[in-house]
C-alpha positions in Angstrom: 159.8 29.8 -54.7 156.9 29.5 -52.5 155.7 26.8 -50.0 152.3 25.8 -49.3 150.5 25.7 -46.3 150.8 22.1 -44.4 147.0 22.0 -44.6 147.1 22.0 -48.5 149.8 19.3 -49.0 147.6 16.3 -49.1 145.5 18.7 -51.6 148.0 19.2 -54.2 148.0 17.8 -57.5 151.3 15.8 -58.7 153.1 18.5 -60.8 152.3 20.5 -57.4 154.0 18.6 -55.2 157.1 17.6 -57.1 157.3 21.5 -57.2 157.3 21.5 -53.8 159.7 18.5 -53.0 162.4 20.4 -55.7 161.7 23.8 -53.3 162.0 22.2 -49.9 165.1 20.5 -51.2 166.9 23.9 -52.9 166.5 25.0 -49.1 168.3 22.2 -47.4 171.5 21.4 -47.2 173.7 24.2 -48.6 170.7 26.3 -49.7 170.1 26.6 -46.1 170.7 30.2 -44.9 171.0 31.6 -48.4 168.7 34.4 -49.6 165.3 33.6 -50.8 163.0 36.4 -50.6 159.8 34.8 -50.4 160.7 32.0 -48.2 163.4 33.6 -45.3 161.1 33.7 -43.0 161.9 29.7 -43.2 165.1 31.0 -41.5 163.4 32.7 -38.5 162.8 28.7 -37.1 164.8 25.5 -36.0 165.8 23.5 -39.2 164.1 20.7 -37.6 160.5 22.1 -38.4 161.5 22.5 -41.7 162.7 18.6 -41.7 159.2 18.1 -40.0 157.6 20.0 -43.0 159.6 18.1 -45.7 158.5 15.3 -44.4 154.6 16.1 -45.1 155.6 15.3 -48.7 
């Protein structure tokens, strides 16, 4: 699992993003909080800025 930098969002090629939008949502809801290694610095912030990030999609 990995997210991309807001910058490259707009960038990113279909299969990309729909990657993306299927990671952003295995975080939310009751993925929030759980271990992901790459991604628990996610954590470290207010679940709103992840909302606002989601949202970039």
């Amino acid at each position: 699992m990995r997210l991309w930098h807001e910058n490259l969002i707009a960038k990113l090629p279909a299969q990309q993003l729909l990657g993306q939008h299927r990671e952003c949502c295995a975080l939310r809801g009751n993925g929030w909080g759980k271990k992901y290694s790459v991604v628990d610095y996610v954590f470290l912030y207010s679940p709103y800025k992840f909302f606002q990030y989601a949202k970039l999609h």
